[in-house]
N, C-alpha and C positions, 0 to 999 in steps of 0.2 A: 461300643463307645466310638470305634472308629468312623460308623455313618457319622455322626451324631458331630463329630468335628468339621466331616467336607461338608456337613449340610452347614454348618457355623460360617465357614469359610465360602462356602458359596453364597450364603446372604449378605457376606459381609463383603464378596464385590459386588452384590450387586447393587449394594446398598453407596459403595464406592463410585461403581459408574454414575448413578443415579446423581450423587453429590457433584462430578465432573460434570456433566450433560449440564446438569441448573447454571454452574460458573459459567460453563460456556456461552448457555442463552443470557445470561446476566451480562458478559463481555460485551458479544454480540450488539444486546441491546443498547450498550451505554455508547458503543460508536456508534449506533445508528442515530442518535441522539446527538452526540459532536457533531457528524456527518452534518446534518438538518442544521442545526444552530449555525455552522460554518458557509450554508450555502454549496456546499460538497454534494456532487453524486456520481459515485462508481460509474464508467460507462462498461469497461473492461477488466480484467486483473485476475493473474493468478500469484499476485505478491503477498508477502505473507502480510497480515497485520499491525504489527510494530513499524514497517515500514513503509505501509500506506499512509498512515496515523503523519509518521514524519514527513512525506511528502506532501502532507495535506497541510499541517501546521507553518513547513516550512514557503510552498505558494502563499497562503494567504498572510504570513506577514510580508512577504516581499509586495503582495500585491497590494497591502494596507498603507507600505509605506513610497509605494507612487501616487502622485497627484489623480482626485478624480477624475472618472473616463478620458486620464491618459493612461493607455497601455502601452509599457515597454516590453514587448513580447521576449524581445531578443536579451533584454537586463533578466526576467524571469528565466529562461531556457537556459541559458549560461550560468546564474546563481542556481539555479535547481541540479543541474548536472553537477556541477563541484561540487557541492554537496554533498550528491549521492559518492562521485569520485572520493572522496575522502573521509567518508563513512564507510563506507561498502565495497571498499576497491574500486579501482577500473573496469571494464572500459561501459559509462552510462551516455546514453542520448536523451537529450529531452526536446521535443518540438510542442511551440507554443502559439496558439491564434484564434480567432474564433469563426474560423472557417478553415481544415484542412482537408484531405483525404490520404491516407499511408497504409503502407504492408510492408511491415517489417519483419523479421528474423529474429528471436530474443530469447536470451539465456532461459531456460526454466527457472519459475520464480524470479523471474524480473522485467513482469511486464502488469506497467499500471496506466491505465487509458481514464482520467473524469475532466471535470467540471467543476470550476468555481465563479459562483454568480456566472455569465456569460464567454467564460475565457475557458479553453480547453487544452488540456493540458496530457501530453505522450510523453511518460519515461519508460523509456526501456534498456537492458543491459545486454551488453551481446560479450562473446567470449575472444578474446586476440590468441590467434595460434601464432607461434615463433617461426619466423622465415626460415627454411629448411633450404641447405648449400647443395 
């Protein structure tokens, strides 16, 4: 009887994984699909999901709600960073233009490099060490 239970239990994760794996290409797919509809594309990131998602939603109404092809880089780069600052903690960067080049330094998991419509957009997070006496 005791096979008869791990073999129970072994089907039934794998029968678990298999239900995890679907969600996740299901997720997967329904960003890839906001992504598209938004004019969004990943260039970079190791950020988790939830907060690409927010950084994406929250560019493109700032960007919705400037005048067409005027770009206020520096009104986007400043409302994107607060943002993050006050959701996420300190200490975030964000550089905004459609032309840059950078190498920066960034906290793991908080580094998100895209695109929307023609505007390119760098948030990244870095860690503040306390001045030592």
């Amino acid at each position: 009887m005791e096979g008869a239970e791990k073999e129970l239990e072994r089907r039934s994760n794998f029968l678990k994984s298999l239900i995890q794996n679907k969600k996740f290409i299901e997720e997967q797919e329904q960003n890839n699909e906001h992504l598209h509809m938004n004019n969004v594309c990943v260039r970079a990131s190791d950020m988790p999901l939830s907060l690409q998602n927010h950084a994406f939603s929250f560019a493109r109404n700032i960007l919705d709600s400037m005048p067409p092809k005027k770009l206020d880089s520096k009104r986007l780069a400043s409302a994107l960073k607060k943002e993050f600052d006050s959701s996420y903690g300190p200490v975030w960067h964000c550089i905004v233009g459609t032309s840059f080049g950078s190498y920066v330094t960034h906290s793991l998991g908080g580094f998100l490099y895209f695109s929307i419509d023609k505007v390119y957009i760098l948030l990244f997070k870095t860690t503040v060490e306390p001045l030592g006496h």
